[in-house]
N, C-alpha and C positions, 0 to 999 in steps of 0.2 A: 564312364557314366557314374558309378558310386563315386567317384572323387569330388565330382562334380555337387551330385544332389548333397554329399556331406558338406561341400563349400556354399551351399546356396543356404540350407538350415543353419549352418553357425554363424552366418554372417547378418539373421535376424536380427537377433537379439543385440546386433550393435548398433544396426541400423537404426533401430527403437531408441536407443539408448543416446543415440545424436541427435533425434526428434526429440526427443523430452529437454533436453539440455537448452532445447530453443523455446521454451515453455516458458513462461514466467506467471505468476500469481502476484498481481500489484493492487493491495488490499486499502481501502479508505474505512477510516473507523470513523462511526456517527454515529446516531440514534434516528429511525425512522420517526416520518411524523412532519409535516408541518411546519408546526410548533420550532423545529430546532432544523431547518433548512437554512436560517445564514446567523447560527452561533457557531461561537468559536470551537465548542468543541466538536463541529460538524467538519472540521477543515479538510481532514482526507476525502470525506463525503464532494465536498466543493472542486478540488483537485482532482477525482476521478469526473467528475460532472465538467470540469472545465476542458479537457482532452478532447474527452467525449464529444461534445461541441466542436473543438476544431477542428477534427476528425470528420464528422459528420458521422458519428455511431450512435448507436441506439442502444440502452440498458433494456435486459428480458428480466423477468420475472421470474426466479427460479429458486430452486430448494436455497433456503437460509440466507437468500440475498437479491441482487438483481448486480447481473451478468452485461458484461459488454465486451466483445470480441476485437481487437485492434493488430492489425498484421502492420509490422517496420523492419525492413531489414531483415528477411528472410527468418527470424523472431515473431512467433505468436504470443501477445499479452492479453491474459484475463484479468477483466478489471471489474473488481469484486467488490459489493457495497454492503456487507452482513444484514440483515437487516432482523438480526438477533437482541437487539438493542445493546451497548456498548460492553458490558461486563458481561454476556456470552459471544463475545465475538470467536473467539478461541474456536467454536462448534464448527461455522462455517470454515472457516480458515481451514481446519482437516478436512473437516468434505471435502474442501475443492481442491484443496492441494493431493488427496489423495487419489478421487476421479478421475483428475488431467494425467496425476503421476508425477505431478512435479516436484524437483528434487528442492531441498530447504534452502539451497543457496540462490535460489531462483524466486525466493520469496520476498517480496518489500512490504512493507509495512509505513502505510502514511499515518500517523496522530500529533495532536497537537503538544506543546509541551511549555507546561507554567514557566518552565526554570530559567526559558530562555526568552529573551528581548521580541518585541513583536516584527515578525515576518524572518529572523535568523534562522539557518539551516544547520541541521547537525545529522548527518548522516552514518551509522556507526554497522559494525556488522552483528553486534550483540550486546547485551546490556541489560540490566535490572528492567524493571517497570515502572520504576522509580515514581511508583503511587498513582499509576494509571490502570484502571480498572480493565479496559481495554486490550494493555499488555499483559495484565497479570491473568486472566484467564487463559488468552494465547499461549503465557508461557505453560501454565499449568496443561491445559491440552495438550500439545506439545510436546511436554515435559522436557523445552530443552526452550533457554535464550539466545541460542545461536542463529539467529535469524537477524535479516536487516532491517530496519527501521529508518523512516525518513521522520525526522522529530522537525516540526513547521511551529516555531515559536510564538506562543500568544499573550508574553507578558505574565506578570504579575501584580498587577495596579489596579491591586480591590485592598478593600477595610480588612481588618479581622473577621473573619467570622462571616464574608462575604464573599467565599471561593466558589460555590458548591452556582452562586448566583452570576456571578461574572465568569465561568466556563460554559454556562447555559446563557448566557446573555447574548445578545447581537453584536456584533463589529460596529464602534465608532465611526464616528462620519471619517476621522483623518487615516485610520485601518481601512475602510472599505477604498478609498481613493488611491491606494498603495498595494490592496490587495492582485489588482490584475495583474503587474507585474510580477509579483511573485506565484502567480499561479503559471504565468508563462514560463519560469522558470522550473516550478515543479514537474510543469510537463517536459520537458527537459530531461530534467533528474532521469524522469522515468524513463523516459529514451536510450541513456544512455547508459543507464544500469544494464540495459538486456544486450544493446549492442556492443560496449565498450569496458562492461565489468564493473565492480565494486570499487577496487582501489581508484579506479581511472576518475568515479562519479565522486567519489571522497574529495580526490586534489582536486577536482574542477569545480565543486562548489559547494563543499564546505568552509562556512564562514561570509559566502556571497551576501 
């Protein structure tokens, strides 16, 4: 009998520990509002909204975001919309990562990213912030860039002196007519992160 109830209590905490590992935290970085519901710097925003939809789920309204619950593959994903506005994203991201429990390699991160060609993938497992306000609070929170990121490329085909207005701008007519497909694929990405791991989502479609 004591061998017993000693085998039933240690085998808790493992139990818990293979639940959490089925957790994931898949974060769209945007700016609430309106106003910036189809600009470019709203893309993770659009990305968790475009799942959402095929899914048939619904976002809650909850401490520092709005929340949507998607079960794939014996894998639960929170899918997290800050609504801290972009440069406190970092806030929510701990809340929820720490709430659920979720470990950091179980964490994706969707934003946009100047450096690359419009609709290009670059999925990495850690990296700078590389002048995104977004990242760089995350990391500071955090205090670590070990975390994955899905970087959704939006170009760099503004003036001088006209970034701050073409990252807040809307998608172009020949972007928006190109964007469904790449959202079909981001939901993808995010699939396949939870079910098949990091490396596997890197070779499969980085550079698609």
């Amino acid at each position: 009998m004591i061998k017993w109830i000693t085998k039933l209590f240690s085998s808790t905490p493992k139990e818990e520990n293979i639940d959490n590992m089925k957790k994931y935290l898949i974060v769209g970085l945007g700016n609430i509002g309106a106003e910036y519901v189809n600009t470019r710097h709203n893309i993770g925003f659009k990305v968790l909204d475009f799942l959402a939809k095929k899914e048939g789920l619904s976002f809650e309204t909850v401490k520092l975001g709005a929340l949507a619950e998607y079960k794939f593959k014996g894998r639960t994903f929170f899918l997290l919309k800050p609504n801290t506005y972009m440069n406190l994203s970092g806030k929510a991201v701990k809340y929820w990562m720490d709430k659920e429990n979720i470990p950091l390699e179980n964490i994706l991160v969707i934003t946009d990213d100047l450096n690359l060609s419009f609709g290009t993938i670059r999925i990495k497992p850690k990296g700078s912030d590389g002048g995104h306000n977004g990242l760089k609070n995350i990391n500071l929170v955090l205090n670590t860039q070990n975390y994955t990121r899905y970087r959704f490329g939006i170009s760099d085909q503004f003036k001088k002196g006209q970034q701050v207005d073409y990252v807040l701008g809307e998608w172009n007519a020949e972007e928006e007519a190109k964007l469904p497909e790449r959202l079909e694929i981001s939901a993808e990405i995010i699939k396949t992160f939870g079910t098949a791991g990091l490396e596997n989502t890197m070779t499969a479609f980085n550079g698609k």
